[in-house]
FIDOSE-453359 format. One record per residue (C-alpha): residue number from 1; residue in three letters; x, y, z. Coordinates in steps of 0.25 Angstrom, whole numbers. Example, Ala and Ser with C-alpha at 12.3 -4.5 7.8 and 13.67 -1.06 7.14 Angstrom:
FIDOSE-453359
     i    aa    east   north      up
     1   Ala      49     -18      31
     2   Ser      55      -4      29
//
This chain:
FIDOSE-453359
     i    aa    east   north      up
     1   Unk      65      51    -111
     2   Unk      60      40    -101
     3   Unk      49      31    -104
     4   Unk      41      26     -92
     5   Unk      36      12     -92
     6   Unk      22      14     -85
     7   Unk       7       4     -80
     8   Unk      -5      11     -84
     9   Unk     -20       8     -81
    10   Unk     -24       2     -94
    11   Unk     -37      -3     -88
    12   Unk     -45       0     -75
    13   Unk     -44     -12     -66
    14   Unk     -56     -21     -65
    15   Unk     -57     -30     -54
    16   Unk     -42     -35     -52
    17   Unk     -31     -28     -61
    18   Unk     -26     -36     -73
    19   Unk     -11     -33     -79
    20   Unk     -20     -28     -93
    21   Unk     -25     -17     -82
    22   Unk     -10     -11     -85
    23   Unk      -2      -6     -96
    24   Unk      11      -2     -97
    25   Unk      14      10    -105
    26   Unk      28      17    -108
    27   Unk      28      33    -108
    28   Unk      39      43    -112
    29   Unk      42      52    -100
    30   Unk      45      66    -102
    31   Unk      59      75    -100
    32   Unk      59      79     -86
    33   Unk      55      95     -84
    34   Unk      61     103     -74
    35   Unk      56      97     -59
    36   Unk      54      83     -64
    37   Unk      59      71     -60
    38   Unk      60      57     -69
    39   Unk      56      43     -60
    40   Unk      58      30     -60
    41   Unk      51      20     -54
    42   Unk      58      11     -45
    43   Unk      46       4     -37
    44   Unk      32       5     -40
    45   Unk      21       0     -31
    46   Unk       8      -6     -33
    47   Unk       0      -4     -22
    48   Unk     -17      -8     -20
    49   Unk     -22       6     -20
    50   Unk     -18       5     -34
    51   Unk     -30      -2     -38
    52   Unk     -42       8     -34
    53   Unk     -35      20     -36
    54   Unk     -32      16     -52
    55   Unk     -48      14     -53
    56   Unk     -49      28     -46
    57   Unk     -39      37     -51
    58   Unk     -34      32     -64
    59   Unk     -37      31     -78
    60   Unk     -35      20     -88
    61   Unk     -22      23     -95
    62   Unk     -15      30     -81
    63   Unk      -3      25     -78
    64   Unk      -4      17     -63
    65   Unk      -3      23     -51
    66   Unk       6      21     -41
    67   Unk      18      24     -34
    68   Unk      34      20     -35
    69   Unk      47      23     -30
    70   Unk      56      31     -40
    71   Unk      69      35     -44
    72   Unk      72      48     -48
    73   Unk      82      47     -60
    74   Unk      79      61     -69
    75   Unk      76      74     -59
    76   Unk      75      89     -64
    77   Unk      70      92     -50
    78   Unk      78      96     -39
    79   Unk      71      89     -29
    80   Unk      74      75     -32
    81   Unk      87      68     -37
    82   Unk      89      58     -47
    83   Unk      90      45     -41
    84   Unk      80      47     -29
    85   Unk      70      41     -27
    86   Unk      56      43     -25
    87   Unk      40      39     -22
    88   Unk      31      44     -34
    89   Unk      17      40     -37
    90   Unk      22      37     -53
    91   Unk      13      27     -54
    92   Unk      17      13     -63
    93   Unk      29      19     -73
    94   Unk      43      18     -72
    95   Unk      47      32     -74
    96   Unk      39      46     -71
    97   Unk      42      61     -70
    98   Unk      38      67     -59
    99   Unk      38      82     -54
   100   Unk      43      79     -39
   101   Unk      30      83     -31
   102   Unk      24      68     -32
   103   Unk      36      62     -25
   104   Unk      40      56     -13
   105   Unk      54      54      -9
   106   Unk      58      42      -2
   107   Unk      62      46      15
   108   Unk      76      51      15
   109   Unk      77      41      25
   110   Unk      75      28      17
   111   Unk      87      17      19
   112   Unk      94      12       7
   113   Unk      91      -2      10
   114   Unk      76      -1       9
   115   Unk      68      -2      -4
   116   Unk      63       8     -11
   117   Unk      51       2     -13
   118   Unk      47       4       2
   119   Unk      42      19      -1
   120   Unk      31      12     -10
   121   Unk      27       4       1
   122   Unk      30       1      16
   123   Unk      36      16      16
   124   Unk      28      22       6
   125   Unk      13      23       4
   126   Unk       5      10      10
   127   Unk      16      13      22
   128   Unk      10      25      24
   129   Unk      -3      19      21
   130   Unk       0      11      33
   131   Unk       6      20      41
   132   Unk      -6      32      40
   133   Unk     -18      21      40
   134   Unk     -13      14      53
   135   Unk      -8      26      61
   136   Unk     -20      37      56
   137   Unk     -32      29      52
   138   Unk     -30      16      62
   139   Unk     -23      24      73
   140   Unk     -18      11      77
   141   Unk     -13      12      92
   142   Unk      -4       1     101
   143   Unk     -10     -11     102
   144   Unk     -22     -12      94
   145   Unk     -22     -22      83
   146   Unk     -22     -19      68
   147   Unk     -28     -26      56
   148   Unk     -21     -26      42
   149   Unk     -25     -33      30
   150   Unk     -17     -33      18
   151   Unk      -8     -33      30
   152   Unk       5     -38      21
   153   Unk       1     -26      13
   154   Unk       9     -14       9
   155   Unk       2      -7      19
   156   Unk      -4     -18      28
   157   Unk       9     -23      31
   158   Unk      15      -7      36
   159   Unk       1      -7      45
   160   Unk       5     -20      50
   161   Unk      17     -17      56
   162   Unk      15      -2      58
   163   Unk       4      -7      68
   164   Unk      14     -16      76
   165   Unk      22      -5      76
   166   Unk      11       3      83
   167   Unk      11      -8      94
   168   Unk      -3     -14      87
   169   Unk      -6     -29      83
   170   Unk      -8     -31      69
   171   Unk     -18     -40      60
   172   Unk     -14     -43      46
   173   Unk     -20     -51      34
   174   Unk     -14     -53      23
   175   Unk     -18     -63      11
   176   Unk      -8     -74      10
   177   Unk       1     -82      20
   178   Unk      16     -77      18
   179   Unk       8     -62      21
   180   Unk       3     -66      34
   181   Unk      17     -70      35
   182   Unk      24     -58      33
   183   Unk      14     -51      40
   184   Unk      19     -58      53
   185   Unk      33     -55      49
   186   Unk      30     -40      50
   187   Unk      25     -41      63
   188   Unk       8     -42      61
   189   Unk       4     -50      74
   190   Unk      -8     -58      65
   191   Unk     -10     -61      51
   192   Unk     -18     -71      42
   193   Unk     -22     -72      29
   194   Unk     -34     -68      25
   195   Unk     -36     -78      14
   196   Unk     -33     -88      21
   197   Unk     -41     -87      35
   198   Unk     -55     -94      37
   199   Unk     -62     -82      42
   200   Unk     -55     -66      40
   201   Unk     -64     -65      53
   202   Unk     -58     -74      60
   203   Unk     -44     -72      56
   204   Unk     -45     -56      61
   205   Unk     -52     -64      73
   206   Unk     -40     -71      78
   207   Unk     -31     -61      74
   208   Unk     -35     -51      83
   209   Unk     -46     -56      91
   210   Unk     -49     -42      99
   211   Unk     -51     -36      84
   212   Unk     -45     -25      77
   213   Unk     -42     -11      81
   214   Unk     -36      -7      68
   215   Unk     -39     -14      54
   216   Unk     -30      -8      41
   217   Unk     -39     -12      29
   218   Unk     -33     -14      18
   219   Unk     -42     -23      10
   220   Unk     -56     -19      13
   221   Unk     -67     -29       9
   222   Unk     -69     -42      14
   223   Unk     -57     -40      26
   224   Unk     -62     -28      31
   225   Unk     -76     -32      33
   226   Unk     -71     -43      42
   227   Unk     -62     -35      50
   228   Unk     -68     -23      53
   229   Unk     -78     -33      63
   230   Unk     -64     -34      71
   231   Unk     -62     -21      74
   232   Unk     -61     -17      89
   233   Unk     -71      -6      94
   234   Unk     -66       8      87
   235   Unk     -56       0      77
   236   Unk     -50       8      65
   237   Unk     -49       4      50
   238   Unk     -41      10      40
   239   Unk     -43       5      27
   240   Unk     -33       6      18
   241   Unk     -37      -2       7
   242   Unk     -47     -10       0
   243   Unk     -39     -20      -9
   244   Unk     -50     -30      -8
   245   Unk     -58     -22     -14
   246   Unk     -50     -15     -25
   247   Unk     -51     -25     -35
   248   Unk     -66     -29     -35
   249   Unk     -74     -27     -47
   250   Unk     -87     -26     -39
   251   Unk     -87     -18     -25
   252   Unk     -89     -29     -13
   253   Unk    -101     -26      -3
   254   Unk    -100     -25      13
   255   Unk    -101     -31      24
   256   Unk    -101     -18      28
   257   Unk     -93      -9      39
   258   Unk    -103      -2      48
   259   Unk    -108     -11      58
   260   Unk     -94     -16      64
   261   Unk     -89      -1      62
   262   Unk    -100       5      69
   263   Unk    -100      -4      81
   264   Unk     -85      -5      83
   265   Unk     -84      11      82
   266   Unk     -73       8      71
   267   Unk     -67      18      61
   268   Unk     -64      15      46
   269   Unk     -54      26      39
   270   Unk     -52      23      23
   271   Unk     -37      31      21
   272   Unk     -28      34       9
   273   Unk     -13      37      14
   274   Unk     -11      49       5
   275   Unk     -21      55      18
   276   Unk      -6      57      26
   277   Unk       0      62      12
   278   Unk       6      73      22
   279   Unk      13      63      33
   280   Unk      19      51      22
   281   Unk      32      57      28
   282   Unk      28      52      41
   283   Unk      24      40      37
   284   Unk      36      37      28
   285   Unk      46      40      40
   286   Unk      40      31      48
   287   Unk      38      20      39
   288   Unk      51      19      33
   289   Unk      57      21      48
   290   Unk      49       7      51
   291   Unk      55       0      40
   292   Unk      69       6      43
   293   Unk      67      -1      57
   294   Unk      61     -14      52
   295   Unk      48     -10      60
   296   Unk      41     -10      46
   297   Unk      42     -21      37
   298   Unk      40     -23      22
   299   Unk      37     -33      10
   300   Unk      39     -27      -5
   301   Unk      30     -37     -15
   302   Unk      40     -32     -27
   303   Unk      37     -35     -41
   304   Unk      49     -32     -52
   305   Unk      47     -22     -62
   306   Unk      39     -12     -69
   307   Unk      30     -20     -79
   308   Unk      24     -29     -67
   309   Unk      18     -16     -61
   310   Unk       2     -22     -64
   311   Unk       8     -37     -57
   312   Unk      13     -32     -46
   313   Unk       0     -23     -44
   314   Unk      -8     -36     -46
   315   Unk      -1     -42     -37
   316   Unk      -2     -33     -26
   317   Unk     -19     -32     -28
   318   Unk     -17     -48     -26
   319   Unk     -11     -46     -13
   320   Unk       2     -53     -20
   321   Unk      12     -43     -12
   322   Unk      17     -46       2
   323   Unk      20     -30       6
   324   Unk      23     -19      -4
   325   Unk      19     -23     -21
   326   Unk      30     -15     -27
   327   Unk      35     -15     -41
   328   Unk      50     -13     -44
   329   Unk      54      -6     -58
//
């Protein structure tokens, strides 16, 4: 008999999560039945979609969603072997039992030498996120010039470099000095710190005085209302995100979008990465490919064990993380 450790919802966020959002519980798992397969949870990852998709989809009492890389190390099914090791939307718990069909292995092709932990990030889900929103939704072609924000990011920082890769110029804005930083380190051709600039307007400005042919939002709000007046004529916007906005206790209200979108002819595409459910092979090849050759770069914000799951997810909503938040068991 295992007992998994395991963060519920006690209470629906209001305004910003509190650690008394969250309750530990422990809970007797089962014997395995024939074609299951015991977990346990190696890496867990604390991502921002987190936030409204608990408001949406879950109850009071649920345990977290989330995702995490597992070990395999009880199998009654013939498919996968003890000591594998696996991606699984368990949520926050140490141990689960799965049936098989919710799994994702990691590429066969995976080197030692990297972590684990990459398939919950940079070659995981907000890599894909990256990957699909820049090469489906902003089309992005050779030598136009990108806009990131949250650009040291999970995802922004994979745009970032996926767009050099592609042969563009790439914008970030990141919310303290040692991320403008390491977004230079990676290869973005301009940076700044949006707390810190006298104008946002100006700041997009003199980064890229011609304007914008690609903007990957993904904070919404105030930034977006500002740098959607810098878009070139015919400019695409892929919003990804809204983490501006996913804490607020009242809804804020405009300026609003029309008028620079009507004129500049520009197109404005709302995604979810489960869309290209069908090609995360595709995406996972390439991305993992990059990193192989050093073309992709990563940061892993990681915090140290299990009862720090509702810190580390803090954290990450405060924009404390440079890179990936991960939690290690």
């Amino acid at each position: 008999m295992v007992t998994a450790k395991a963060w519920v919802l006690k209470k629906h966020f209001e305004g910003f999560p509190k650690t008394s959002d969250f309750d530990l519980k422990k809970i007797e798992l089962p014997n395995l039945k024939d074609g299951e397969l015991l977990l346990e949870s190696v890496f867990l990852s604390v991502d921002p979609y987190m936030r409204p998709y608990s408001q949406r989809d879950m109850k009071e009492g649920d345990i977290m969603i989330g995702t995490q890389v597992a070990r395999i190390i009880e199998s009654k099914n013939p498919a996968f072997t003890v000591g594998a090791f696996v991606v699984a939307r368990s949520g926050w718990r140490t141990h689960a039992i799965s049936d098989g069909k919710d799994l994702q292995r990691l590429p066969s092709s995976w080197p030692e030498s990297l972590p684990k932990s990459l398939a919950l990030g940079t070659v995981g889900m907000p890599g894909l996120t990256a990957y699909f929103g820049l090469l489906e939704v902003c089309k992005v072609k050779p030598g136009e010039t990108v806009l990131v924000n949250a650009a040291a990011g999970a995802v922004g920082s994979v745009v970032g470099q996926l767009a050099k890769i592609g042969g563009c110029k790439v914008v970030g804005s990141a919310g303290s000095d040692d991320k403008v930083a390491y977004l230079k380190k990676i290869g973005f051709d301009e940076a700044f710190n949006y707390k810190t600039v006298t104008s946002l307007d100006e700041a997009l400005r003199k980064a890229s005085p011609d304007g914008y042919d690609c903007f990957f939002d993904n904070v919404g709000g105030e930034f977006a209302s500002i740098a959607i007046n810098q878009m070139k004529k015919y400019g695409r916007i892929a919003v990804c995100g809204a983490i501006s906005q996913y804490n607020d206790s009242m809804p804020q209200k405009g300026p609003y979008v029309q008028v620079p979108m009507i004129f500049k002819e520009l197109q404005m595409e709302g995604f979810i990465v489960t869309r290209w459910n069908n090609r995360w092979e595709e995406g996972l090849k390439a991305l993992l490919k990059w990193v192989v050759e050093g073309k992709v770069k990563y940061h892993e914000q990681v915090t140290e064990g299990f009862e720090n799951m509702p810190t580390a997810f803090i954290g990450m909503l405060k924009g404390e993380n440079l890179g990936k938040a991960i939690v290690k068991v």
